[in-house]
C-alpha positions in Angstrom: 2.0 36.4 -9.7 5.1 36.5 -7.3 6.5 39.5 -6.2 10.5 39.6 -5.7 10.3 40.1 -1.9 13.6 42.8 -2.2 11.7 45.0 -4.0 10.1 46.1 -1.1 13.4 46.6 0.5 14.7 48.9 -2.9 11.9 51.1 -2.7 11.9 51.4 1.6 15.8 51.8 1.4 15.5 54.5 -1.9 12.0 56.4 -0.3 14.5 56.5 3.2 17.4 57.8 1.2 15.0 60.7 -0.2 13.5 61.4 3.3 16.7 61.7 4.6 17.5 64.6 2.0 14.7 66.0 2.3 14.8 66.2 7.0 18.2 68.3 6.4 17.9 71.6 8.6 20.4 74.3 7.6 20.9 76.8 10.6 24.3 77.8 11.1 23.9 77.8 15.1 23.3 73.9 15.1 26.4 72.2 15.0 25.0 69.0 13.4 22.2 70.3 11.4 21.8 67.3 9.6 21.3 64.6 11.8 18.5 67.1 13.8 15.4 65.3 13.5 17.0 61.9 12.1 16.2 59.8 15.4 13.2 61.6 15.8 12.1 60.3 12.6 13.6 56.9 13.2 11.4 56.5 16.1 8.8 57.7 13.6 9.0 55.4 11.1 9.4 52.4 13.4 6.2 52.6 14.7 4.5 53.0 11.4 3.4 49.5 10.7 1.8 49.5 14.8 0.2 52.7 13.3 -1.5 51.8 10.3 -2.7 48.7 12.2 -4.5 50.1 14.6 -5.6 53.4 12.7 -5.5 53.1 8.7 -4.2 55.1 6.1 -6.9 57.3 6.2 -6.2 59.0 9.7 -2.4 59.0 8.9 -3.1 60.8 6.2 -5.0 63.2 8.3 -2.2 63.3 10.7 0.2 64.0 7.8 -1.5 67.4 6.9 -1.8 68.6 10.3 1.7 68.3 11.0 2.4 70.2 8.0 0.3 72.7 8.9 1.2 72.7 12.3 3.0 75.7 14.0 5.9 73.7 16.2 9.0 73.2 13.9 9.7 70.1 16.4 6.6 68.1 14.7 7.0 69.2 11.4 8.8 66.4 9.9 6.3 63.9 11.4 4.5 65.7 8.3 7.3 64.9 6.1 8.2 61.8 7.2 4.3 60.8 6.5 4.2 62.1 3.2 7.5 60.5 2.1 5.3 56.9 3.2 2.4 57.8 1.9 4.1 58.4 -1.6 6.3 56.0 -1.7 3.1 53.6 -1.5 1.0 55.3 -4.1 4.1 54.8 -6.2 4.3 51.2 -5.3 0.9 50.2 -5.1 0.1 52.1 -8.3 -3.3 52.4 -7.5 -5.0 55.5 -9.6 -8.0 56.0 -6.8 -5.6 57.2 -4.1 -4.3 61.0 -3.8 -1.6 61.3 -1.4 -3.0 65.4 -1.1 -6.8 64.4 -0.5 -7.5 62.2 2.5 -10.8 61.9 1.3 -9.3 59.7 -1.4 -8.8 57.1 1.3 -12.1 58.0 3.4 -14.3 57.1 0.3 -12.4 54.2 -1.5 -14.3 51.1 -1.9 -13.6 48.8 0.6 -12.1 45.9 -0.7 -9.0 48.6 -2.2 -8.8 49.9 0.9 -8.3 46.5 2.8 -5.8 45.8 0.7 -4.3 49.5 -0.1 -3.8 49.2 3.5 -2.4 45.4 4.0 0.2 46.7 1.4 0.8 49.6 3.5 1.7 47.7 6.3 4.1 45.6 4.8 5.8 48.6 3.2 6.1 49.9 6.7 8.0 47.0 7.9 10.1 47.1 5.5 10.8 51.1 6.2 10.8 50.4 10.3 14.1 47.4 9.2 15.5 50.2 6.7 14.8 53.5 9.1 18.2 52.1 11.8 20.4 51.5 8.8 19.6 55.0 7.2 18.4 57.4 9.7 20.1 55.6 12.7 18.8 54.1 15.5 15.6 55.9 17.3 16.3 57.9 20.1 15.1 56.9 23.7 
């Protein structure tokens, strides 16, 4: 089977589009509210395949929900931009055995999937970390 190698591009580029909509902050002190946490996220996303190399989709999945949950409106959208990721590859991948809501999903799926839920994962992050300058702009620092 061969995969059309720009289809990981339309669904990094489309997923970044969506997280972009979905960062907006609407405070009507800020004088740029929507670019607020677009570096940030930049940065984010860049160092996602480094990430999921060295940890696995199971702890980034842990990290997602405890940055959502988290108290500090500064780390919340490392929540959302982990979410948006971990979506975007369950939509992808199609694979029925992972729930982007139940970490435990990935903690218990045979190991085989897992390997290669999580090579998939990596190359969908490269794709994101090329997409995340065009779309969010370039990282900050």
């Amino acid at each position: 089977m061969k995969l059309d190698s720009r289809k990981f591009s339309q669904v990094a580029y489309s997923a970044l589009l969506a997280l972009k909509q979905d960062l907006k902050v609407k405070t009507p002190t800020e004088k740029n509210p929507e670019d607020k946490y677009y570096k940030k996220a930049s940065g984010l996303v860049q160092g996602l395949p480094a990430y999921i190399s060295t940890w696995g989709l199971h702890r980034l999945s842990g990290d997602m929900k405890k940055f959502e949950n988290g108290k500090a409106d500064d780390t919340k959208y490392k929540g959302k931009v982990y979410r948006m990721f971990l979506q975007n590859l369950k939509d992808f991948s199609q694979e029925n055995d992972f729930d982007v809501e139940k970490e435990s999903s990935l903690i218990n799926m045979e190991l085989r999937k897992y390997t290669g839920l999580n090579h998939l994962a990596i190359q969908l992050a490269k794709e994101w970390s090329f997409w995340a300058g065009a779309v969010l702009g370039e990282a900050e620092g």
